[in-house]
N, C-alpha and C positions, 0 to 999 in steps of 0.2 A: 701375737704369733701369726693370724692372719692375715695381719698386715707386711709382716716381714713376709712370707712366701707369697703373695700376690706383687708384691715390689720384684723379687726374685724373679717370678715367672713372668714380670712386663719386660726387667732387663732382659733376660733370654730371651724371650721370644722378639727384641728389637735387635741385640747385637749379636742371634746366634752365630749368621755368617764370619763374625766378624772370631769368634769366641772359636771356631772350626778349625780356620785357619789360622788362628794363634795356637793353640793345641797341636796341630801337624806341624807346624813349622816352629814349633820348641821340641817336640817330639824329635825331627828329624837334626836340628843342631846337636842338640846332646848325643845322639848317635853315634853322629858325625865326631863330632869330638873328642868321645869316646873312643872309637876306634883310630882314630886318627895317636891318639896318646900310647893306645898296646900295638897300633901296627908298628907305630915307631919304636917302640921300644924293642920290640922281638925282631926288627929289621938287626936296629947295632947289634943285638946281641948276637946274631946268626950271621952275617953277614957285612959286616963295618960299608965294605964298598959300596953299600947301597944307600947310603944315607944319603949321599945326594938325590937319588930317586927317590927319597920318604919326602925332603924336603920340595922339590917338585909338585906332589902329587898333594905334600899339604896346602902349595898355593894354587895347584885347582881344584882343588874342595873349600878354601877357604873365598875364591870368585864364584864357584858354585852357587853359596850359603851368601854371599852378598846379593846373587842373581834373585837367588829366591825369598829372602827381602826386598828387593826391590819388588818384583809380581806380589809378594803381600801387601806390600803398603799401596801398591796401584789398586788392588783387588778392594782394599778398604775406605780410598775413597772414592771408590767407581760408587762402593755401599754408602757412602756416605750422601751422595750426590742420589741416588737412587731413591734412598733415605726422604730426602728433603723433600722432592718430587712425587713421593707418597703423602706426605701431611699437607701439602701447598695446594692450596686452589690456584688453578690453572687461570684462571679470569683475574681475579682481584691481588692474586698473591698471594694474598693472607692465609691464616692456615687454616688448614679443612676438617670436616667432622672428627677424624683418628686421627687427629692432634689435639684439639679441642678435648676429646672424652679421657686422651692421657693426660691432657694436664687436670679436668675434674678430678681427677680417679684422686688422683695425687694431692692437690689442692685438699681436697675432702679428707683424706687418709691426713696432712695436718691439723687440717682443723675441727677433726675428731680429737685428735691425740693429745692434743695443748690448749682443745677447748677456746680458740680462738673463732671471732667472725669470718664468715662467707659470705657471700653475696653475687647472686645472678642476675644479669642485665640481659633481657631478651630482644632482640629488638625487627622490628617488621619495617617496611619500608609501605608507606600508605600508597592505595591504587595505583599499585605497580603494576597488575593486568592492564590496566587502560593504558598505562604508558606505553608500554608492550604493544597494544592493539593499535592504538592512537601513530605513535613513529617507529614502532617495528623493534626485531628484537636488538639489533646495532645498538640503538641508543638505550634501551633497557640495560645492554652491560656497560654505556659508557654511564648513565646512573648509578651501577651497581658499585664501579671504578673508583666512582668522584668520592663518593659517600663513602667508601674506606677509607680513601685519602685523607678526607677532611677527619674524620675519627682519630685514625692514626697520626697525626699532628697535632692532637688535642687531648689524648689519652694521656694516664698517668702510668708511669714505667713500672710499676709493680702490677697492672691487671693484665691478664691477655686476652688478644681482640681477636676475632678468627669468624668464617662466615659458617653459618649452622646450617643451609640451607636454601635452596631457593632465591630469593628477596629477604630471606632470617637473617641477621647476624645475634654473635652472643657475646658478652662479656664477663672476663670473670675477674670476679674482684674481692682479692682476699685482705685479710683483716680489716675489714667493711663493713659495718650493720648497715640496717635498711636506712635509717638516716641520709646518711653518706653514701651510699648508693642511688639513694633516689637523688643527690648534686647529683651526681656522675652523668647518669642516666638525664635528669634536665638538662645539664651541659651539653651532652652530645645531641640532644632534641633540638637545642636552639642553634649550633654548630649548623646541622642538616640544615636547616631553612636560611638561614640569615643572609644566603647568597642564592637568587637565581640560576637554574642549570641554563644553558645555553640553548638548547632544545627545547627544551619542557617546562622551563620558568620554573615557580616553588618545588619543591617536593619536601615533602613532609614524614615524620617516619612515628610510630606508636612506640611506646615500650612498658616492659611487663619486669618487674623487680620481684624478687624474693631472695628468703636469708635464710640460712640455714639455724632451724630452732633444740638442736640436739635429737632429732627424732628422722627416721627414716634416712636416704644415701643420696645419690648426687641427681639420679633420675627422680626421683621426688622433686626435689632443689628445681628441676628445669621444668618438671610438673605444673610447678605453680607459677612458677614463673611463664610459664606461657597460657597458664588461668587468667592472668592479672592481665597478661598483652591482649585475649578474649576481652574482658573487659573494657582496653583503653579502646579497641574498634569498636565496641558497641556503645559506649560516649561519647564517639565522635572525633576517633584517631587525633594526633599531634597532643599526646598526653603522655605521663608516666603514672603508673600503677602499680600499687604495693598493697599488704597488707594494714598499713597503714595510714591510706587511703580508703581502702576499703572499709575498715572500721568507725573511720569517722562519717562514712558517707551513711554506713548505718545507725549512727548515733543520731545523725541528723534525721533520718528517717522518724528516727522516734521520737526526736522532739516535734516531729513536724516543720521544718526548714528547707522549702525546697530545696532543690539542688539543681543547678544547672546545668547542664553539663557541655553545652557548648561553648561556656566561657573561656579566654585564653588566658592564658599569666601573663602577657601583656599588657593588661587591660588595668592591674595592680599595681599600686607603690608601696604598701603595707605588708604587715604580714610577712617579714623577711625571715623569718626563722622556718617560716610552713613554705619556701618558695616551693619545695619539688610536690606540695600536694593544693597547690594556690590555682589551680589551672582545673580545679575540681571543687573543690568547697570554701573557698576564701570569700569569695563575691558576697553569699548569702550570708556567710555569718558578720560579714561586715551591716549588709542592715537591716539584720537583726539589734548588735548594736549600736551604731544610731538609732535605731527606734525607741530603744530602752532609756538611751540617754537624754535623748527629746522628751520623753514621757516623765523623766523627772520634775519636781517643784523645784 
């Protein structure tokens, strides 16, 4: 049930205008219509000669009622346009924070309901101040530009992509676990770099994954998910980060395995089922096992 009246009250509160002026102007045909049916009528009866002045007077009320149709439907997509121009970042296109949190809301609300996966892609854009400082902020938006670009022709049509912030972007990615989220998320990691900016040569960007586990709402969800983006900058950016990353990094701990965390997934040919956490502990568990295997009779 609180699902239904929050749905309720985002319709409203998006298409009130819209919902105003449907309301007045069905209000006012039916009026119109109305009286137009008993003026006519009580005209023939009182006065027959006048029916050609009923008829008259019904075709300018009936241009009226088209006039004012026409200024609703102008009216609705002046809102429609208005509409768009509030969810759209202005720089990149894409869509902005209150688009972004409609569609959470929503995303979340099904996949509460049907107990399906969710999945959050955070994603930062690595020393983006120094590019800023380095060629100024021009070229910081033509970075900001390219890098949706490049996303948005490499995204899968079922997630939506939009920018959270600053150098942020987010993605969300429904019927997703962290698996498959953390592709998504390597995909678009190696997307970013695999071509030179023109300006700025590489640029590289972090990302921070999390899935929704039954517990807590969608600002949790971004929570962690920008716990794990924490994480990928302090390993040494050009990474993805999950929960399940992290848990193996602490398994390794405990066995005692370093961990390197400078190494790139580049650097691997193995290990194709762990590619989105290869970029993190792949390296060391490999010779581990070579050592093990050498050390056999």
């Amino acid at each position: 049930m609180d699902t239904r009246w929050r749905k309720i009250r985002r319709w409203y509160s998006t298409h009130r205008a819209r919902a105003m002026d449907l309301l007045w102007l069905g209000s006012a045909s039916l009026s119109m219509a109305l009286g137009l049916a008993f003026g006519a009528s009580a005209l023939r009866e009182i006065r027959p000669a006048l029916a050609n002045t009923a008829q008259l007077l019904n075709l300018w009320l009936a241009f009226t009622l088209c006039c004012l149709i026409a200024y609703a439907w102008r009216r609705w997509r002046e809102i429609d346009v208005l509409l768009q121009e509030a969810e759209t970042d202005p720089l990149t296109g894409l869509s902005n924070r209150r688009k972004i949190e409609s569609w959470l809301e929503r995303e979340f609300d099904r996949a509460l309901r049907y107990e399906r996966p969710l999945s959050i892609v955070l994603m930062d854009i690595d020393h983006f101040k120094q590019v800023n400082d380095t060629h100024g902020h021009a070229i910081g938006d033509l970075v900001l530009t390219s890098i949706a670009r490049r996303i948005m022709r490499r995204m899968r049509i079922s997630d939506h992509f939009g920018r959270w912030g600053g150098e942020e972007f987010i993605l969300i990615c429904p019927e997703t676990d962290t698996t498959d989220a953390m592709l998504v998320a390597d995909r678009m990691r190696r997307t970013i770099k695999q071509k030179p900016m023109r300006k700025t040569g590489i640029v590289t960007a972090s990302f921070g994954v999390s899935t929704y586990s039954g517990q807590g709402d969608y600002e949790d969800l971004i929570a962690e998910a920008d716990a794990y983006l924490y994480v990928a900058k302090q390993q040494g950016r050009d990474r993805t980060i999950s929960r399940l990353v992290v848990m193996a990094q602490d398994r390794m701990r405990k066995e005692g395995i370093p961990i390197e965390v400078d190494a790139r997934p580049e650097d691997y040919n193995t290990f194709e089922h762990l590619s989105t956490i290869v970029s993190t502990i792949a390296e060391p568990i490999k010779r581990r096992v070579s050592r093990r295997r050498a050390d056999r009779p």
